[in-house]
C-alpha positions in Angstrom: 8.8 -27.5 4.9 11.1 -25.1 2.9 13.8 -23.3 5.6 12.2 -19.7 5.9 14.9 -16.9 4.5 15.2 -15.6 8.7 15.9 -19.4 9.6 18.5 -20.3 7.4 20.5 -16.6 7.6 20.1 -16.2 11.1 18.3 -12.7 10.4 15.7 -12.9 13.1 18.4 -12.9 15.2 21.0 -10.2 16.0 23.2 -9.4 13.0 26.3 -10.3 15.4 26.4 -12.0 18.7 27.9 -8.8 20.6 28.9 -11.1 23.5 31.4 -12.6 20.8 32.7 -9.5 19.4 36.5 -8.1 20.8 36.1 -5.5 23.5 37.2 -3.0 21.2 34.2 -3.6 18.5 31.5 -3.8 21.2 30.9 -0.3 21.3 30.7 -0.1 17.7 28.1 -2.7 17.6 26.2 -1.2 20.4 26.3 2.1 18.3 25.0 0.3 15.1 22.5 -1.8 16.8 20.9 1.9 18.5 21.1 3.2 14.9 18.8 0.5 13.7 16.3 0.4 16.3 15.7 4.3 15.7 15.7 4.0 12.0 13.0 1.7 12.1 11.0 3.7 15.2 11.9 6.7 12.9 10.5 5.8 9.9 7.4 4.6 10.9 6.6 8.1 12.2 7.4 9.4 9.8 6.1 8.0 6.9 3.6 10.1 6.7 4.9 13.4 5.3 5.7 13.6 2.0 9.3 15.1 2.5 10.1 13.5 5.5 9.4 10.2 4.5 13.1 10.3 2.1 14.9 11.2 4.8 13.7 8.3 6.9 14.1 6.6 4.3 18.0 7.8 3.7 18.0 7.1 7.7 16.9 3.4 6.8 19.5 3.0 4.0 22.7 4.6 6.1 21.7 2.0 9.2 21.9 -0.6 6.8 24.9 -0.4 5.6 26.5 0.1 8.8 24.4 -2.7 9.9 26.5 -5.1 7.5 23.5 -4.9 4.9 25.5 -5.1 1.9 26.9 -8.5 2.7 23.8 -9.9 3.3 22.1 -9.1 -0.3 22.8 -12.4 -1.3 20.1 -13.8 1.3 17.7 -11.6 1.0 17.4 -11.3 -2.4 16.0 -15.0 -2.0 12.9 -13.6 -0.7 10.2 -13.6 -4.0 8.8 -10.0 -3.3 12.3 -8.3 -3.2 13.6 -10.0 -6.6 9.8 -8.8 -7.6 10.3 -5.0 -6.3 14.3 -4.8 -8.0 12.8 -6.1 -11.2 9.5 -4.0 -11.3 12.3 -0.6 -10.6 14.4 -1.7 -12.9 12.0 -2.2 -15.8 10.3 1.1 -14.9 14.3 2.6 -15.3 14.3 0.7 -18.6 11.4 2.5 -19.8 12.6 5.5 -19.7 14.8 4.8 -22.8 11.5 5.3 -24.9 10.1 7.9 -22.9 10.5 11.7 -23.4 12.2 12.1 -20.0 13.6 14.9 -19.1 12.4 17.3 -21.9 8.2 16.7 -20.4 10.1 17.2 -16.9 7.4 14.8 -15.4 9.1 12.8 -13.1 6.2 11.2 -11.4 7.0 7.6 -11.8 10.1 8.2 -9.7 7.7 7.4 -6.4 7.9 3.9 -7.5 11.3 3.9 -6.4 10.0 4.0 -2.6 8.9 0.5 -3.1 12.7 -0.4 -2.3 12.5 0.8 1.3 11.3 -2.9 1.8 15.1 -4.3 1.6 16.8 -2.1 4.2 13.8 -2.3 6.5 13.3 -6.1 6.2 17.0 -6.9 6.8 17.2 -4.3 9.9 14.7 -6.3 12.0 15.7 -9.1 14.0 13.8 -10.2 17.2 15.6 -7.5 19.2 14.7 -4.7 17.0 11.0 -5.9 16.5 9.5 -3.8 19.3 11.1 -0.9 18.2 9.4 -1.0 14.6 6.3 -1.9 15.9 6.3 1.1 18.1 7.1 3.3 15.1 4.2 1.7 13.0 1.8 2.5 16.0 2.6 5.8 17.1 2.9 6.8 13.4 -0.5 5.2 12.8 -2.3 6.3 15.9 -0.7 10.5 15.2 -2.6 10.4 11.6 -5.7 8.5 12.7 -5.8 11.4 15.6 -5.4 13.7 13.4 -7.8 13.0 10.5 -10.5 12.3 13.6 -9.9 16.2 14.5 -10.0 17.2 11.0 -13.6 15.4 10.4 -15.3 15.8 13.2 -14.2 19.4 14.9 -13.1 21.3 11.7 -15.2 19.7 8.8 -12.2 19.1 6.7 -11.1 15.8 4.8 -8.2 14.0 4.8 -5.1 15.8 7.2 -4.6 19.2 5.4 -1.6 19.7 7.8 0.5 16.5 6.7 -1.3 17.4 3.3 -2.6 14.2 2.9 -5.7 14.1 0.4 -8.8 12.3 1.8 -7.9 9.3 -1.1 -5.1 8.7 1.2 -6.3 8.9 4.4 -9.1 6.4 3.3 -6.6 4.0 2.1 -5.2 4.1 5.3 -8.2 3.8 7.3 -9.0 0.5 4.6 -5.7 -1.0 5.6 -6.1 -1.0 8.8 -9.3 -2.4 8.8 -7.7 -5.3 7.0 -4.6 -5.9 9.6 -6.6 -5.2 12.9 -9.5 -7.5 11.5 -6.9 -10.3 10.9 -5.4 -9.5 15.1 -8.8 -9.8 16.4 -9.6 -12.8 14.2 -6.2 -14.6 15.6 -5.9 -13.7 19.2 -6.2 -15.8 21.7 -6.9 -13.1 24.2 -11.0 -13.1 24.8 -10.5 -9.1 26.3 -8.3 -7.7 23.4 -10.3 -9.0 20.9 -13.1 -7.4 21.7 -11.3 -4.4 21.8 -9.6 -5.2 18.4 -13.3 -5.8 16.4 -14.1 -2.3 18.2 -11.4 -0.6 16.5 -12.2 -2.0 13.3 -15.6 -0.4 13.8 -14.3 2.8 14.4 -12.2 2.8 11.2 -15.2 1.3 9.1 -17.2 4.9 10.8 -14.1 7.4 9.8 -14.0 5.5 6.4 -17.7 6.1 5.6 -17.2 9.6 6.6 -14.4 10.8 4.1 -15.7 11.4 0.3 -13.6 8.1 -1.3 -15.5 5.6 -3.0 -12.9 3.9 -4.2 -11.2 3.0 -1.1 -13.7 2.2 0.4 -15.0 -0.5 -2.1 -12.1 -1.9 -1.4 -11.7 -2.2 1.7 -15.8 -4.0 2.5 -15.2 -7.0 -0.5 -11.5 -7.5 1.0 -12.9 -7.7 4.8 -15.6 -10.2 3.7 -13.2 -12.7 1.7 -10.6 -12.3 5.0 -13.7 -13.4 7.3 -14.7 -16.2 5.0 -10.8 -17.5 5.1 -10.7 -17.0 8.6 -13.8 -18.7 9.5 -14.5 -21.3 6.7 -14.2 -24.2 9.4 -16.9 -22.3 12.0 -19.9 -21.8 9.6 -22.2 -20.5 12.5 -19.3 -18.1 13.9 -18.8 -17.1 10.2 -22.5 -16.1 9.5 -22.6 -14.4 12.9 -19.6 -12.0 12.0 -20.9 -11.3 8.7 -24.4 -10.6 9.9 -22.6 -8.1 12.5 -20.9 -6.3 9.9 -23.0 -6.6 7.6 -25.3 -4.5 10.0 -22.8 -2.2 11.0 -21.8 -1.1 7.8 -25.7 -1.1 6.9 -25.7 1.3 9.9 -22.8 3.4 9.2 -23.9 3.9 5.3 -27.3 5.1 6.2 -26.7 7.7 9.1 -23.4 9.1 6.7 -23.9 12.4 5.3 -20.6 11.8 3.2 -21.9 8.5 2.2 -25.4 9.6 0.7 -23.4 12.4 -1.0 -21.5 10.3 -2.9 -23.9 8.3 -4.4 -25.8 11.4 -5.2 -22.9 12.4 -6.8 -22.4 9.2 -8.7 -25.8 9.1 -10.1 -25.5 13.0 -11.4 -22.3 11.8 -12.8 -24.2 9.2 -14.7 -26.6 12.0 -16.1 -23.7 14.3 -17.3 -21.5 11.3 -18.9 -24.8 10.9 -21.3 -24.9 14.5 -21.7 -20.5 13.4 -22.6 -19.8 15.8 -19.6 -16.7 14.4 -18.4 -15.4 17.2 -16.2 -16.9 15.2 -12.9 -15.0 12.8 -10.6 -16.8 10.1 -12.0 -17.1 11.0 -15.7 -13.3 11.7 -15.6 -12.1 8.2 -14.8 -14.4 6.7 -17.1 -12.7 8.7 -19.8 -9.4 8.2 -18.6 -10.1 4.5 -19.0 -11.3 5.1 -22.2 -8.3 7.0 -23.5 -6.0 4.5 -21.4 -6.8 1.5 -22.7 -7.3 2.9 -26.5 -3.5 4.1 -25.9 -2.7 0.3 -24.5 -4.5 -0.7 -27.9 -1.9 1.5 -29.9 1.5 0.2 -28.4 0.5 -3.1 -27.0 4.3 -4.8 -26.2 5.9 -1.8 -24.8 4.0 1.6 -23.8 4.8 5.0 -24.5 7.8 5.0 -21.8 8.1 5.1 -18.1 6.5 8.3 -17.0 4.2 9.2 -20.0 1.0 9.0 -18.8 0.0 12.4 -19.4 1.9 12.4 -22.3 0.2 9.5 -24.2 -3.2 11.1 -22.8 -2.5 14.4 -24.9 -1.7 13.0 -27.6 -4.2 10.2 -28.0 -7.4 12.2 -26.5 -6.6 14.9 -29.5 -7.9 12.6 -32.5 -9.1 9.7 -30.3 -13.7 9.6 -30.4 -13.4 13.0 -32.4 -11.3 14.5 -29.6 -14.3 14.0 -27.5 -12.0 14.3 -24.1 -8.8 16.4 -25.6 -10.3 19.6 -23.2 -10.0 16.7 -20.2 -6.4 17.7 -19.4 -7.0 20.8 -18.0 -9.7 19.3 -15.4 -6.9 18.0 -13.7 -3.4 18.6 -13.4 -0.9 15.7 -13.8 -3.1 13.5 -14.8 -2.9 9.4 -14.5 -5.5 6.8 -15.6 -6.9 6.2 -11.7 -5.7 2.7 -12.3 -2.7 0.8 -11.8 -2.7 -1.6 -14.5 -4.1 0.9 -17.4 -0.8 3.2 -15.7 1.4 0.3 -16.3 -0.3 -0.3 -19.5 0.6 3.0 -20.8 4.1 3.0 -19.6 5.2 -0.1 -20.5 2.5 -2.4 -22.7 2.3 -6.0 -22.2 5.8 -5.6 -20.4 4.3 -3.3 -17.6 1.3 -5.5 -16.8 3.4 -8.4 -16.6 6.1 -7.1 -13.8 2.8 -5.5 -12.3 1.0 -8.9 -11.7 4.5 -10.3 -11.0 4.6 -8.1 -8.0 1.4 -8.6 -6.7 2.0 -12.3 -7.2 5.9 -12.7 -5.9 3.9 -10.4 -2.6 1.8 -13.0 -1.9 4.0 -15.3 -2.4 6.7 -14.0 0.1 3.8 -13.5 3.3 2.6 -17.6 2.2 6.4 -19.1 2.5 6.3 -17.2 5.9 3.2 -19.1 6.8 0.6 -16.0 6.7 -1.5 -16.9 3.1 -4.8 -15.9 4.9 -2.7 -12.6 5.2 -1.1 -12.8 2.2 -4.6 -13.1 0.1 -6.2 -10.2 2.0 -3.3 -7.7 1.5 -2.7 -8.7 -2.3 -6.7 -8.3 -3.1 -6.8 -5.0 -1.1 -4.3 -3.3 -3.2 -5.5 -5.0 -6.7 -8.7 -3.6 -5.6 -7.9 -0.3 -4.4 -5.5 -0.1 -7.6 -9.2 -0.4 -10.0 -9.7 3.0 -9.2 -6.9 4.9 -8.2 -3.0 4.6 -8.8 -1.7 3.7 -5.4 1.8 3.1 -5.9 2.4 6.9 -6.4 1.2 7.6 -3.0 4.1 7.4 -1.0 2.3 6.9 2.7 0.5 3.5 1.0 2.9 1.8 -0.4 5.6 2.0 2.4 3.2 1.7 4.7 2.0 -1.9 3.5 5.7 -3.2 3.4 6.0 -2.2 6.7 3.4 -4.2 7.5 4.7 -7.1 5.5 8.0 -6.9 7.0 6.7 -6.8 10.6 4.3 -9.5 9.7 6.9 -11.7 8.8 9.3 -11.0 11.9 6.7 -11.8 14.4 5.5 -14.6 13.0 9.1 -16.2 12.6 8.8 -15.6 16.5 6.2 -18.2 16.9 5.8 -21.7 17.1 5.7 -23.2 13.6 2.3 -25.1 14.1 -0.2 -23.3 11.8 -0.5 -21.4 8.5 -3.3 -18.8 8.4 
């Protein structure tokens, strides 16, 4: 078995062995080691807001340089999805060469950059620290779930208006965690907290079916099902049994959901109006974004329009493009993007773009399998490819960040365990 990057760098341990240090550094380390443990509780609060998240993330990026980070980026550079996430940044910075930044003064794309937080976060944790950046992801977690709860059910609202988080995000959120508490409750060993886990799984899949994201949300139900089926491949009778549960639950959950029924009434007027070539409806929109998206792909295959020219490349190819059947699209929405990650990369960046895209999808999974947690790996890596059919998620700050959290912590804890299984 290949040595895992904590193993062989001694990163799951503390940085420096304090009881080693001279008397008159072991004040400084104590210091340093207190800064870490609140960047990474910080953080994970955090996260959330849109403004607040930088400064956590500046937090983040101060503790580890103190923290000695900047000799270590030798080491953890090793790891495939942080040689993935330098080279995806650094070819979205190449492509602004072609683009017509900063006269549009759409600077967008820059939320990409966010995607880095995963190198200062990763090399802060240590088995020490581990607790503390759990706690963060929880409380952070549990605030917004709270919140969105209140929102729904007492004032009728979608999403969390007050951390102005759209209800696109807030489902996202809701479908990620019904990926990682689905993969708890299918590994613990603990009869009592399973149960309790598969409970809070069903009480995301209900909030999920009551926000007005489709997208999300067919996500999140394909993603569950192929994580059940790795899970229980081996235990064909406890495998049909789980499925027939959910299956049922979601069965029950999609009929009694107002928001649910709404949708789908909504998807099939959308249908009416698109043959009518009324595009100014949720669905009819994407479809012509699409359209103009790949059409645009078609004209500059190798290498895009230029990092950050999404609306750009949609002006000027909706004008002549079907008779300029969508050109009067762009003022449905403002800053618009093509509701898909790989037509976004696509425009950007061609054949280049779509490359470092699948690279970094590929390198993510890769990184969670050499850390033995491939059942993990899959689930996470289909979740996002998914979720990124219908929406762009990488410019949502909250997602992002919040699944390399998840990746970080995942590979922490399970370099804590016995190395006897890979699931």
């Amino acid at each position: 078995m290949q040595t895992s990057f904590y193993t062989k760098f001694r990163l799951f341990r503390p940085h420096e062995e304090s009881a080693d240090l001279p008397a008159s550094q072991q004040g400084a380390y104590r210091w340093r080691n207190v800064l870490a443990k609140f960047s990474l509780l910080f953080f994970g609060i955090v996260l959330w807001y849109k403004m607040s998240i930088y400064f956590g993330y500046g937090l983040l990026v101060l503790a580890w340089v103190l923290d000695g980070g900047l000799h270590r980026h030798r080491q953890i550079i090793k790891e495939p999805l942080v040689l993935a996430i330098l080279f995806f940044c650094a070819v979205l910075v190449l492509g602004i060469l072609w683009s017509d930044y900063p006269n549009s003064g759409r600077i967008r794309w820059n939320k990409y950059v966010v995607l880095t937080v995963f190198i200062p976060y990763l090399s802060l944790l240590n088995k020490e620290r581990l607790s503390w950046a759990i706690s963060g992801l929880v409380i952070g977690y549990s605030v917004v779930l709270f919140m969105g709860t209140y929102y729904r059910f007492f004032l009728g609202e979608q999403g969390v208006p007050l951390l102005k988080m759209a209800y696109l995000h807030f489902s996202m959120m809701l479908g990620i965690g019904v990926i990682l508490i689905s993969y708890l409750a299918a590994t613990s060993s603990n009869k009592k907290l399973r149960w309790l886990l598969w409970g809070f799984v069903v009480f995301l899949l209900f909030m999920q079916f009551n926000q007005n994201a489709r997208g999300p949300l067919l996500a999140t139900i394909p993603t569950l099902i192929l994580l059940l089926f790795m899970l229980y491949r081996t235990q064909i009778k406890k495998l049909l049994g789980i499925i027939a549960a959910m299956i049922i639950v979601i069965g029950a959950f999609a009929y009694n959901s107002n928001n649910f029924h709404e949708r789908i009434s909504q998807a099939l007027s959308d249908i009416e109006l698109i043959q009518q070539e009324n595009y100014e409806t949720s669905g009819g929109y994407r479809l012509a974004m699409w359209d103009v998206g790949l059409h645009a792909i078609a004209q500059r295959p190798w290498f895009g329009y230029g990092t950050g020219m999404a609306a750009s490349a949609f002006e000027q190819t909706a004008e002549t493009y079907k008779g300029g059947r969508y050109k009067n699209l762009a003022n449905f929405q403002k800053n618009p993007h093509y509701h898909n990650d790989l037509i976004e990369m696509g425009v950007y960046l061609g054949t280049l773009g779509l490359l470092v895209y699948i690279s970094l999808l590929w390198s993510w999974f890769q990184t969670l399998r050499a850390h033995r947690l491939t059942t993990l790996g899959i689930a996470l890596v289909c979740f996002i490819f998914l979720a990124g059919l219908t929406d762009v998620i990488f410019i949502y700050s909250q997602i992002p960040s919040l699944l390399l959290i998840i990746t970080a912590i995942a590979i922490s804890w399970k370099e804590a365990e016995p190395r006897n299984n890979n699931i």
